[in-house]
C-alpha positions as CSV (number, residue, x, y, z in Angstrom):
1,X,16.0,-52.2,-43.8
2,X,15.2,-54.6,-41.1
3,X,17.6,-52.3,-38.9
4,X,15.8,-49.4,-39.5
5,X,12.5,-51.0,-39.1
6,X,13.8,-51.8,-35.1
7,X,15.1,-48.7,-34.5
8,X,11.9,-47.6,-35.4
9,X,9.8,-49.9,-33.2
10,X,12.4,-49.0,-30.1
11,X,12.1,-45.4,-30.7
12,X,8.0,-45.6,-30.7
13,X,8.3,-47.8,-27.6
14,X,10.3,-45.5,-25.6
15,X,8.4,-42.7,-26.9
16,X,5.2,-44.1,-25.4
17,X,6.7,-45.2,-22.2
18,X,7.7,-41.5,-21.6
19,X,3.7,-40.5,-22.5
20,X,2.3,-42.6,-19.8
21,X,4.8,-42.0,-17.5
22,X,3.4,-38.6,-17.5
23,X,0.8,-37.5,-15.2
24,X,-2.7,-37.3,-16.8
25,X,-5.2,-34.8,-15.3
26,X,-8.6,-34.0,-16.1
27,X,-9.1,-30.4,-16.7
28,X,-12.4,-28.9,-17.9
29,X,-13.0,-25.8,-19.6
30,X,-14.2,-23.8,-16.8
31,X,-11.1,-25.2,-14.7
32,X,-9.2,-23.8,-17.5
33,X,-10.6,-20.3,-17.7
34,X,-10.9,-19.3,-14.3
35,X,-6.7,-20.4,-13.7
36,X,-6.1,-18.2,-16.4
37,X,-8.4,-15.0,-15.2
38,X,-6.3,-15.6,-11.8
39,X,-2.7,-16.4,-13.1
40,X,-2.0,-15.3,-16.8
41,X,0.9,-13.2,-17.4
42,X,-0.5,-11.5,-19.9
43,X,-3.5,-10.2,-18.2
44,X,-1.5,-9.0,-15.9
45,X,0.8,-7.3,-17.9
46,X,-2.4,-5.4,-19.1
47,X,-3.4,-4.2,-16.0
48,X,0.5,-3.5,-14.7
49,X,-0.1,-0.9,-18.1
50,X,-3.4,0.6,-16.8
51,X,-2.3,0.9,-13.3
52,X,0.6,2.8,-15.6
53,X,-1.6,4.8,-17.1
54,X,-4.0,5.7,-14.4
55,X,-0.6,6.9,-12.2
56,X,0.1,9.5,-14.9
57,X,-3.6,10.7,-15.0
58,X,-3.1,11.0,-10.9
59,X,0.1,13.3,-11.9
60,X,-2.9,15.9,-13.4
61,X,-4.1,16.4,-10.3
62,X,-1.2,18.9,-10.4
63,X,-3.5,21.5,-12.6
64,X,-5.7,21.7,-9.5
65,X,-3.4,21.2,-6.5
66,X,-1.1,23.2,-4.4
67,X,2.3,22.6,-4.6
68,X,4.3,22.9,-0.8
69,X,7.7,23.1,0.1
70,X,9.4,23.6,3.2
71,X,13.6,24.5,3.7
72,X,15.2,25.1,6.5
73,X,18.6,26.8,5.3
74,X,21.6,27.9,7.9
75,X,24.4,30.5,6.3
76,X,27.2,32.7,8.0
77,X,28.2,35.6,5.8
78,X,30.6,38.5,6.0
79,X,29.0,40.0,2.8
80,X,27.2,43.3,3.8
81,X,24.0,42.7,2.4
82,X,23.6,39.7,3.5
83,X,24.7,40.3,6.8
84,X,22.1,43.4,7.1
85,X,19.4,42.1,5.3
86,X,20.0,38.5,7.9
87,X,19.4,41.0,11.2
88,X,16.7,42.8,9.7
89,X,14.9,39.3,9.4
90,X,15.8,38.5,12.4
91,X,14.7,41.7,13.8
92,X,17.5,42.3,15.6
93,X,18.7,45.2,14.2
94,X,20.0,48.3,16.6
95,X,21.2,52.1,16.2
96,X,24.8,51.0,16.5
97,X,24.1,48.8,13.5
98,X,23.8,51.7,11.1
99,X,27.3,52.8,11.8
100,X,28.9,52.7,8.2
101,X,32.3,50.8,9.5
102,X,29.7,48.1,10.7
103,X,27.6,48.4,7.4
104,X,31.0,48.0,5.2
105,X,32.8,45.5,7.3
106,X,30.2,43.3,9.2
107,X,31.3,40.7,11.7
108,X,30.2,37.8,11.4
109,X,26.8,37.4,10.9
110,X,24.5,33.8,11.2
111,X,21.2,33.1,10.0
112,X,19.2,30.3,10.4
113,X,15.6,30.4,8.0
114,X,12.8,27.8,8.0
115,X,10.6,28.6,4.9
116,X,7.0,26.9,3.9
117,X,6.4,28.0,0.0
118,X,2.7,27.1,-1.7
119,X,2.2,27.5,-5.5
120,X,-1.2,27.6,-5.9
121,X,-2.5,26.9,-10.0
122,X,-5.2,29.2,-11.0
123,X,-5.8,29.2,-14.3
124,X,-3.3,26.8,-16.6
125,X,-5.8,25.9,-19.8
126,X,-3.3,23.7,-21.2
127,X,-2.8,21.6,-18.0
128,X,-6.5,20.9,-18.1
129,X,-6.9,19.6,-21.6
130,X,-3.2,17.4,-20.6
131,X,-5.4,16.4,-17.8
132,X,-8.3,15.5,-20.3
133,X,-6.2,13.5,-22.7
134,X,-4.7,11.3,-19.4
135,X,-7.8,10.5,-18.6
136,X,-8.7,9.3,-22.1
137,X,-5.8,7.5,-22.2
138,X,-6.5,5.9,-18.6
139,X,-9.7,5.0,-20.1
140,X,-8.4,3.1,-23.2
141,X,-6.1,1.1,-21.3
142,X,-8.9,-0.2,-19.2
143,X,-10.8,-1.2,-22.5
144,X,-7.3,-2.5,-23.5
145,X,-7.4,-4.8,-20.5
146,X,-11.0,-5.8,-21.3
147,X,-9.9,-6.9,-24.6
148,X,-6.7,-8.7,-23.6
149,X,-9.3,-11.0,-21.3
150,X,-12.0,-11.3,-23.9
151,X,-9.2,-12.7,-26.3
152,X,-7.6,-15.0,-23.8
153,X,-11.3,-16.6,-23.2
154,X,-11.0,-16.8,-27.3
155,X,-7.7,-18.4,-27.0
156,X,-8.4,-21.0,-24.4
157,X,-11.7,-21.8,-26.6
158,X,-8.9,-22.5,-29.2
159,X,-6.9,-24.6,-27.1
160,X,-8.5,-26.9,-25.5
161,X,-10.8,-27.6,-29.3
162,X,-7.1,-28.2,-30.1
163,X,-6.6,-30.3,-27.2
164,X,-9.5,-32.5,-27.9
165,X,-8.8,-32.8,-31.4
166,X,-6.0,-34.3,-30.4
167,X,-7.4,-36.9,-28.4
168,X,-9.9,-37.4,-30.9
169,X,-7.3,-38.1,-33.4
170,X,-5.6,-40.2,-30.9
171,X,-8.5,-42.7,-30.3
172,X,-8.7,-43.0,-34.4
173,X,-5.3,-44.0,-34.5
174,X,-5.1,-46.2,-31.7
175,X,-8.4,-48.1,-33.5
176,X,-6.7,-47.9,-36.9
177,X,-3.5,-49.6,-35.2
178,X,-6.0,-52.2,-33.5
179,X,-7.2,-53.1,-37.1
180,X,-4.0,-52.9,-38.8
181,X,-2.7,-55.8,-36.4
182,X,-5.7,-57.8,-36.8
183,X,-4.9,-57.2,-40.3
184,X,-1.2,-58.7,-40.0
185,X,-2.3,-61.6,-37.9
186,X,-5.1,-62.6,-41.0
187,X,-1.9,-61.9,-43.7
188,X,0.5,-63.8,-41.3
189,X,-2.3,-66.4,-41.7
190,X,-2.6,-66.4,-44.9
191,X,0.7,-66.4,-45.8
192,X,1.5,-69.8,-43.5
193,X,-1.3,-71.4,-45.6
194,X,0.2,-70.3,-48.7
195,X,-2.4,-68.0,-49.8
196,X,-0.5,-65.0,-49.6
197,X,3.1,-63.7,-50.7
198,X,5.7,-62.4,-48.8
199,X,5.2,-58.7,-50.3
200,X,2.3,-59.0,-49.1
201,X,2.6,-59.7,-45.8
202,X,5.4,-56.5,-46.0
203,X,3.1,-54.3,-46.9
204,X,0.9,-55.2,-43.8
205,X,3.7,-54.7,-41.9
206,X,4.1,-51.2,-43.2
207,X,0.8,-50.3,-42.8
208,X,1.2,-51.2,-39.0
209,X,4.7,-48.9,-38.2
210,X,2.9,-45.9,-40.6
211,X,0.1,-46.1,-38.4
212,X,2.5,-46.0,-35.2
213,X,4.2,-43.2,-36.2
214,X,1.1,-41.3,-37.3
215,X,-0.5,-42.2,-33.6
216,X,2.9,-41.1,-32.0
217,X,2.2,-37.9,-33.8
218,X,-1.0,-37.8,-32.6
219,X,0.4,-38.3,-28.9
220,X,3.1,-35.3,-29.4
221,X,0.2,-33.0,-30.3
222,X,-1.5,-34.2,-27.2
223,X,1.4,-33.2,-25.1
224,X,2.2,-30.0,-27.5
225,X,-1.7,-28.6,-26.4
226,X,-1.3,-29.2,-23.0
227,X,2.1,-27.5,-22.6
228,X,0.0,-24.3,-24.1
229,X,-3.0,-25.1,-21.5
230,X,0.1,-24.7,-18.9
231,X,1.6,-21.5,-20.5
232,X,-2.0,-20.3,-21.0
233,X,-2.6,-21.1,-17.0
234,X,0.7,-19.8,-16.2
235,X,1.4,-23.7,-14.4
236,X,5.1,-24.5,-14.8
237,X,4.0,-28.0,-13.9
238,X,4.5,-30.8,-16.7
239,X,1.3,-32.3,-17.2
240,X,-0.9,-33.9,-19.5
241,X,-4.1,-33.0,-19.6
242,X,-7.3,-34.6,-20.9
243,X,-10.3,-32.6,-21.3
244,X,-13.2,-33.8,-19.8
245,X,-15.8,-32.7,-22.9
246,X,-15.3,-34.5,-26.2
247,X,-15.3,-32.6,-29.2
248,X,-18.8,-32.3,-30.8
249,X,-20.5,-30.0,-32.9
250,X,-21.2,-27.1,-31.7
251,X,-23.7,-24.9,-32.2
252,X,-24.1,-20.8,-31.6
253,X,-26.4,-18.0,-32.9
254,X,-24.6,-16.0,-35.4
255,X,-27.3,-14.6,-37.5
256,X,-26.7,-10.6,-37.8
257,X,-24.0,-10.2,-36.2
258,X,-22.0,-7.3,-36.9
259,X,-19.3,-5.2,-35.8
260,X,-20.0,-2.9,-32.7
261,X,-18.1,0.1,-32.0
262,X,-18.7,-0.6,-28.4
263,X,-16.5,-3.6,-29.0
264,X,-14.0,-2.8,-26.0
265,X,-10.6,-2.4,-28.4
266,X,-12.7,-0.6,-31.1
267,X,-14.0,1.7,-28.1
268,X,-9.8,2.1,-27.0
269,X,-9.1,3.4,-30.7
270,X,-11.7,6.2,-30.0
271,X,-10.6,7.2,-27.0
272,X,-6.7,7.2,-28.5
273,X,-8.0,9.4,-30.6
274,X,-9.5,11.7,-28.2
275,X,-6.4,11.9,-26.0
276,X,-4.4,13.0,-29.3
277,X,-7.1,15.6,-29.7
278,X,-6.5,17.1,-26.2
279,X,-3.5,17.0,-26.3
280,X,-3.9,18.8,-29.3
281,X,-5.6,21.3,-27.9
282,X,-3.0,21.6,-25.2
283,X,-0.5,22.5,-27.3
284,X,-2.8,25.4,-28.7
285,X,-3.7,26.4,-25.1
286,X,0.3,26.8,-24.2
287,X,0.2,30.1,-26.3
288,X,-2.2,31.6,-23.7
289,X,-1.0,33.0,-20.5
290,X,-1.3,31.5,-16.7
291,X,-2.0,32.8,-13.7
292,X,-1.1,31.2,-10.1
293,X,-0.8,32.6,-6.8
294,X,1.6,31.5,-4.4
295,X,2.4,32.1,-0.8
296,X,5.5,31.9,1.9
297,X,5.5,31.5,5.5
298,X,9.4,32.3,6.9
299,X,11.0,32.1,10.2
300,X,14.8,33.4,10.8
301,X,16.8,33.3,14.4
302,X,20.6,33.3,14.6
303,X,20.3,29.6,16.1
304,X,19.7,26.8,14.2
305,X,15.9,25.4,14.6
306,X,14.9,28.4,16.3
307,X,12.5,31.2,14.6
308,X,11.7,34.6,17.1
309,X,11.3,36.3,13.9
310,X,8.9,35.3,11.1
311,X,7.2,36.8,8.3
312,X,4.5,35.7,5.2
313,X,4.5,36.9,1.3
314,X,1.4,36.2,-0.4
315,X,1.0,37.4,-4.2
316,X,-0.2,36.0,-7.7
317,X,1.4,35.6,-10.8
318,X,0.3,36.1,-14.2
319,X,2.9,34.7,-16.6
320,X,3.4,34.7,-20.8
321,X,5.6,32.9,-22.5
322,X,5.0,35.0,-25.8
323,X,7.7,33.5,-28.0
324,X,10.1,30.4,-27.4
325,X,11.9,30.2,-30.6
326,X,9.3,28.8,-32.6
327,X,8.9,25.4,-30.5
328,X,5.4,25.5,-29.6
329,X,4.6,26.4,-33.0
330,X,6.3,23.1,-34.3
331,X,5.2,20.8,-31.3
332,X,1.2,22.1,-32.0
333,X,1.5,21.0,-35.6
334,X,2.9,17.6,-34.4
335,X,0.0,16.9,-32.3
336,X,-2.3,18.0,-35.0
337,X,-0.8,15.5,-37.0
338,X,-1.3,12.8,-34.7
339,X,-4.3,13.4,-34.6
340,X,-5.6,13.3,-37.7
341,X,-3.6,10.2,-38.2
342,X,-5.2,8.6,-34.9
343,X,-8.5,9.0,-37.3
344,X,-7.3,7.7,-40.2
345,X,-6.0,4.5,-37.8
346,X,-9.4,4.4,-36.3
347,X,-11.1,4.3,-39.2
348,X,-9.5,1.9,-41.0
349,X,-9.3,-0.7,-38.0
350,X,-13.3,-0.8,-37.9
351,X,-13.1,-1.5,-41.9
352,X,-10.6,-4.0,-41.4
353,X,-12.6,-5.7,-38.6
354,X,-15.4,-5.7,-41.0
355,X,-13.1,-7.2,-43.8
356,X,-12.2,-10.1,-41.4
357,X,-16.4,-10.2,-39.7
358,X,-17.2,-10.9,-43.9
359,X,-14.3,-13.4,-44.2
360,X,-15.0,-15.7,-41.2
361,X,-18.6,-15.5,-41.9
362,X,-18.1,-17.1,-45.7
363,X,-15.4,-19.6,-43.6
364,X,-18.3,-20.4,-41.2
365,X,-20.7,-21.7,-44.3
366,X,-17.8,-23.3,-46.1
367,X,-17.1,-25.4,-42.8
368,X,-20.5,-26.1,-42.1
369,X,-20.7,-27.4,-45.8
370,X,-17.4,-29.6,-45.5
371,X,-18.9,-30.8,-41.9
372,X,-21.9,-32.3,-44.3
373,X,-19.6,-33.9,-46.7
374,X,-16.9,-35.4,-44.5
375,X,-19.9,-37.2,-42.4
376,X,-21.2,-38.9,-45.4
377,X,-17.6,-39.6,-46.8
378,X,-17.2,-41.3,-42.9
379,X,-19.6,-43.6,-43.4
380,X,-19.2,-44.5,-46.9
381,X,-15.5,-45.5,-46.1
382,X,-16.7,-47.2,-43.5
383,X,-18.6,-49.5,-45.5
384,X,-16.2,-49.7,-48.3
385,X,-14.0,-50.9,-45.1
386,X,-16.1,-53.1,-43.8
387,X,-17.1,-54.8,-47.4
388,X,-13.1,-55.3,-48.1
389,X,-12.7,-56.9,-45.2
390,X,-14.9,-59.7,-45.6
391,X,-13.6,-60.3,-49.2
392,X,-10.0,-60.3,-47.8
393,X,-11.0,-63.0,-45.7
394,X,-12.8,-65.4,-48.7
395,X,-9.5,-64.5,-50.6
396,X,-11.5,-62.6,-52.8
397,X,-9.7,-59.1,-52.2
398,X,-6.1,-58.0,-52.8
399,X,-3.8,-57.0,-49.8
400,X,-3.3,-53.1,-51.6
401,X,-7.1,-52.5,-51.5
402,X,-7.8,-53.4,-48.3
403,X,-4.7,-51.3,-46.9
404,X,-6.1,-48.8,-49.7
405,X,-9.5,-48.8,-48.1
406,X,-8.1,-49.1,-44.1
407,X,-6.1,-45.9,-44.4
408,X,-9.2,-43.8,-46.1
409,X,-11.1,-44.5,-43.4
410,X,-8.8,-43.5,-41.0
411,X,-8.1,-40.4,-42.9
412,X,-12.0,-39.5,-43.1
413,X,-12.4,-39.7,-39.5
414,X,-9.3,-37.4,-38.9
415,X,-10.5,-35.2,-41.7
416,X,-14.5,-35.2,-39.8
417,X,-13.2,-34.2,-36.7
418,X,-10.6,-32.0,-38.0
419,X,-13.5,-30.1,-39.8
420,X,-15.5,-30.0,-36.3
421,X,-13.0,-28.2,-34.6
422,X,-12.8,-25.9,-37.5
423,X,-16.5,-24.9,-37.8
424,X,-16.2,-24.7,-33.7
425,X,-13.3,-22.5,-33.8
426,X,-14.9,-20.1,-36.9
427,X,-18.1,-19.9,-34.6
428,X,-15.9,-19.1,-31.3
429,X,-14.0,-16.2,-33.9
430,X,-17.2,-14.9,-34.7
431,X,-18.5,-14.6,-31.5
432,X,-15.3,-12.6,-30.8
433,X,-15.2,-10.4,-33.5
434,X,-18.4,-9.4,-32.4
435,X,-19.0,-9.1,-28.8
436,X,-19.2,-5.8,-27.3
């Protein structure tokens, strides 16, 4: 038992030596949230995905620009078509040329052709509602990006409460172990003068290692919230950090507050929605026909990168894919399903947001009631603490209810500030549930 009892005291030793070993920095809140805007990965993840989406609604621009190509192609040919039809661009052709031992048996004949070709989109109805659903997707993954910031704020709200809970629980601790030596000294006292046992005594001693390992604990979760703050920051650095507000009771309006649907994600559902709908509409417009005009500019010599003979082709093109096997038929019905079920989604994510805005508000009253009762159960352990004591030291308490009271009051603080970071973080929630 005794064995134990040192490993235990070494481990805890060596445990805390590590913890100060570590650097300690001061880090406020705003510190906290303007390294994250700059360097978290996930925000920029998000906006990596909008510059995503905004690059296919630049590929749209197709609908309304010209597409240009330019070849420059080099043959030699005995074929008599070719052959013909190569001098005749060239405009070289003579009399002698139409000799039919010449036209059936050519020598051989080079061509060299440099060719500028424009397509020209006129009317494509189904490329302009693609372009309209890009665009509402662009859109959404903006809001997206919005929302991804608005809940990081909400999550480095979260943290560093977390962060200063900790703290908070470690100064408890560190007081609780303060009074549970002061305790062993008065029982190591008392025991010399043979007004204690040796159980006694023992139990003390308990008291004291529980109360180390619980502050150990307590210095782990220290450690464990500022590893997050790092992660959140996107700092690879190990250090801890110790926030330079204390954790009080906060206080923020939250009367009438209600789900927007200009809330940024709630607005990103919408427009999902919308881009299924054009694209819906898309697939109905590919049953129409299209009209485009193109264009070529040619130039042909018998040397390469030469051109003494050139030539244009201008013309339009109306074009109607009347039946393709029943594909369009099947990939229509597809989007029309999407759609509706983009609705449904939408729909039941703003009653589901409302289902949580009702939850967290009954949370918010339930921790503002607990907040009441913890305070007054605080300082009534405090006195039943303080009135122990002083009997322990006439002789006129037992060893159990002093240890009794001791660890009650510890547990009341822990439990008080426990319940103030929970009514702070139910009032942060709300706040984010309904922001617009």
């Amino acid at each position: 038992m005794k064995n134990r009892i040192y490993i235990t005291i070494l481990f805890l030793i060596g445990s805390t030596l590590f913890f100060q070993a570590q650097e300690i920095k001061s880090i406020s809140k705003n510190e906290v949230l303007t390294k994250v805007e700059e360097n978290n990965t996930t925000i920029k993840i998000s906006k990596k995905e909008f510059n995503a989406a905004k690059a296919d609604y630049n590929q749209t621009n197709a609908v309304f620009l010209p597409n240009i190509t330019a070849s420059h192609t080099g043959i030699s040919t005995t074929n008599p078509l070719m052959a013909f039809g190569s001098k005749l661009n060239q405009e070289i052709l003579t009399q002698n040329d139409f000799n039919p031992a010449l036209l059936n048996d050519p020598t051989t004949t080079r061509n060299f052709a440099t060719k500028v070709e424009i397509q020209q989109p006129l009317i494509n109805l189904d490329g302009f509602f693609q372009r309209k659903a890009a665009k509402s997707k662009m859109e959404a993954m903006s809001l997206k990006t919005e929302r991804t910031q608005d809940y990081l704020v909400f999550e480095v709200e979260k943290a560093y409460m977390q962060l200063q809970l900790a703290y908070k629980a470690v100064t408890v601790l560190e007081k609780a172990l303060e009074a549970a030596n002061a305790n062993k000294q008065m029982a190591d006292n008392s025991f010399k003068q043979g007004f204690l046992q040796r159980a006694d005594v023992l139990n003390v001693e308990i008291r004291v290692i529980e109360v180390k390992n619980q502050l150990q604990t307590a210095k782990s979760n220290v450690q464990n919230a500022s590893n997050y703050l790092s992660f959140l920051m996107n700092d690879e650095s190990d250090v801890v950090y110790k926030p330079t507000e204390s954790l009080i009771v906060a206080s923020f309006n939250t009367d009438d507050k209600i789900i927007s649907e200009n809330r940024s994600d709630i607005k990103a559902m919408h427009l999902a929605s919308k881009a299924y709908e054009a694209m819906n509409k898309a697939d109905k417009m590919a049953f129409l026909p299209r009209l485009n005009a193109f264009g070529s500019y040619e130039m042909y010599d018998n040397k390469v990168f030469q051109g003494n003979a050139n030539g244009y082709l201008i013309g339009a093109q109306l074009s109607w894919d009347i039946f393709k096997g029943s594909k369009r038929f099947g990939k229509a019905q597809k989007s029309k399903a999407e759609f509706e079920k983009s609705k449904l989604e939408y729909n039941q994510y703003v009653s589901k947001s409302n289902l949580e805005l009702n939850k967290v508000k009954r949370q918010l009253v339930d921790a503002k009631n607990r907040l009441e009762l913890t305070s007054l159960a605080v300082q009534q352990s405090e006195e039943s603490l303080r009135i122990r004591k002083n009997r322990f030291k006439e002789g006129l308490e037992k060893t159990s209810d002093l240890l009794i009271a001791e660890t009650q009051f510890a547990q009341k603080q822990l439990e008080y500030y426990q319940t103030i970071f929970e009514y702070n973080f139910t009032q942060t929630y709300l706040e984010f549930l309904t922001k617009e």
